[in-house]
C-alpha positions in Angstrom: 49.5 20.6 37.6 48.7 20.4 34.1 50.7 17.7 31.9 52.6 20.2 29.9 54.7 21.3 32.3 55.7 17.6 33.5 58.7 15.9 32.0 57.6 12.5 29.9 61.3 11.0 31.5 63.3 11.4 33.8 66.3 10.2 31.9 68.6 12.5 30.8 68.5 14.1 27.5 70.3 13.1 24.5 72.3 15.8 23.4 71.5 17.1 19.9 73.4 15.7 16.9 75.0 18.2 14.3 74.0 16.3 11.1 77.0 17.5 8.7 75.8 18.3 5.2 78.5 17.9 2.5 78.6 20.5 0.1 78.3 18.1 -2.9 75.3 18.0 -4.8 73.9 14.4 -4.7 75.4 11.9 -6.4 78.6 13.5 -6.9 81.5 11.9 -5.7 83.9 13.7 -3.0 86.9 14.0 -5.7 90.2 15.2 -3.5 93.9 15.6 -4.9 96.4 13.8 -3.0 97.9 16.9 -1.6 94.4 18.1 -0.3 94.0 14.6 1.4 97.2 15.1 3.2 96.5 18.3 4.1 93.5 17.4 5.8 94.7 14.2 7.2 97.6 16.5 9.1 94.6 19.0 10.6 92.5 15.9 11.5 95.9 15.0 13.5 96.6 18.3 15.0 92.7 18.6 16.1 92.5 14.7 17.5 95.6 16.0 20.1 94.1 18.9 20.9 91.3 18.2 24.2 89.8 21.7 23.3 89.1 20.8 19.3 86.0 21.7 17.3 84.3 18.1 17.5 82.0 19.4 14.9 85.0 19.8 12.9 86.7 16.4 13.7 83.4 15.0 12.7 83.4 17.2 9.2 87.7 16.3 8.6 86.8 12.4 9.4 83.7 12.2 7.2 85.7 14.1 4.4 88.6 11.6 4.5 86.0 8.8 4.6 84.2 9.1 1.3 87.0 11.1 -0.4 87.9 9.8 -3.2 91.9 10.2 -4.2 92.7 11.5 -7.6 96.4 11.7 -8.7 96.9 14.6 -11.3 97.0 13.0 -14.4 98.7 15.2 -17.5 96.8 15.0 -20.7 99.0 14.5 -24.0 97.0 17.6 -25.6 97.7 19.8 -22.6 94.4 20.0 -21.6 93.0 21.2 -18.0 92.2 18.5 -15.5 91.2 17.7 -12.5 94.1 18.9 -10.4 95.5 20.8 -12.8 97.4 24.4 -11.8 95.8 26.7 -14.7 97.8 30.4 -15.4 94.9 32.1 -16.7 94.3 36.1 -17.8 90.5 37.3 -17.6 89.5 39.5 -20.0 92.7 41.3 -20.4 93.9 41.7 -17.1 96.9 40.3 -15.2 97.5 36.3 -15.0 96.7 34.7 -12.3 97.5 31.1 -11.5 94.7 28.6 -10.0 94.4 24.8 -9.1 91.1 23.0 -9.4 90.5 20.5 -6.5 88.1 19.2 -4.8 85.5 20.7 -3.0 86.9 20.1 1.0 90.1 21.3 -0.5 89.7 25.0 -1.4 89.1 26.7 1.9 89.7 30.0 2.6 92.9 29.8 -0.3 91.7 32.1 -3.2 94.2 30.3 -5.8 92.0 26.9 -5.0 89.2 26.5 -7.4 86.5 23.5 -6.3 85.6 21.4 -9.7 82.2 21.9 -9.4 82.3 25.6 -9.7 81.4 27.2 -12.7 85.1 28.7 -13.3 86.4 25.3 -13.1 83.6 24.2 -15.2 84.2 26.4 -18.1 88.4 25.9 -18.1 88.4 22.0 -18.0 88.9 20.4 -21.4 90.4 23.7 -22.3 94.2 23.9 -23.3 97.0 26.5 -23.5 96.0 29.1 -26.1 91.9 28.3 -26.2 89.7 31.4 -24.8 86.5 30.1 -22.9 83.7 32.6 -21.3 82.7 32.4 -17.9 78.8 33.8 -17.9 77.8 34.7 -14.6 74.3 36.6 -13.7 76.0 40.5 -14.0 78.5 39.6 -16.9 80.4 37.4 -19.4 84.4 36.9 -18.7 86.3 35.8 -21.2 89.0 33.5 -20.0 92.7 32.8 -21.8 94.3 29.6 -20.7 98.2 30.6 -20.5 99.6 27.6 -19.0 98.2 23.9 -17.5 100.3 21.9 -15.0 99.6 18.7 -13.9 102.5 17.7 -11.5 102.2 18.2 -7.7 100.9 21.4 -6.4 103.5 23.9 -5.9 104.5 25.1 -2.6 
């Protein structure tokens, strides 16, 4: 029999590891607003007490909660957006909608949960009430009114 269809071992094999990738670029730290933190601290709890859990997911939860780093909303005297800020914005025209910018674990499937490395986010930090940024993206150009920043806990 040739060697290539003999087992080197005959210990048993290691089961393969999931490496789990953040979604940060490198060197960016793993900013998350208290509320996210709790958020995910209450799944990582629910899936821990379930035998049937993701592990993959435990894994991804714990490693979040690890190198997070907790960032209590802070209210800038000018009004400004921040870092967990809730933002009512209008694009170019249209009807106000009302966003938070968090950190990247924290947004989700939510659609009012902006992470703060995306683009949008990019464009309405440092902006106040009143100021009108643009969001260029590859098909177009929005322009962006902020209508209201809040820095307090994120409403319910």
């Amino acid at each position: 029999m040739s060697k290539a269809f003999t087992r080197e071992s005959d210990l048993p094999e290691e089961p393969a590891t999931t490496r789990l990738r953040s979604p940060l670029p490198p060197g960016a730290k793993n900013y998350m607003t208290p509320d996210g933190a709790a958020r995910l601290q209450a799944e990582l709890v629910a899936l821990q007490a379930d035998p049937s859990a993701d592990a993959v997911r435990v894994r991804a939860l714990e490693e979040s909660l690890r190198t997070a780093e907790i960032v209590e909303p802070q209210a800038d005297p000018s009004g400004a957006v921040r870092f967990g800020s809730t933002v009512r914005i209008r694009r170019d025209g249209g009807s106000p909608e009302t966003l938070r910018i968090v950190g990247v674990d924290e947004v989700g499937t939510r659609s009012d949960r902006v992470s703060w490395l995306s683009p949008l986010a990019r464009v309405l930090i440092d902006a106040s009430p009143g100021d009108v940024v643009e969001l260029r993206l590859p098909s177009s150009t929005q322009e962006i009114e902020i209508l209201e920043v809040d820095a307090g806990p994120e409403p319910s």
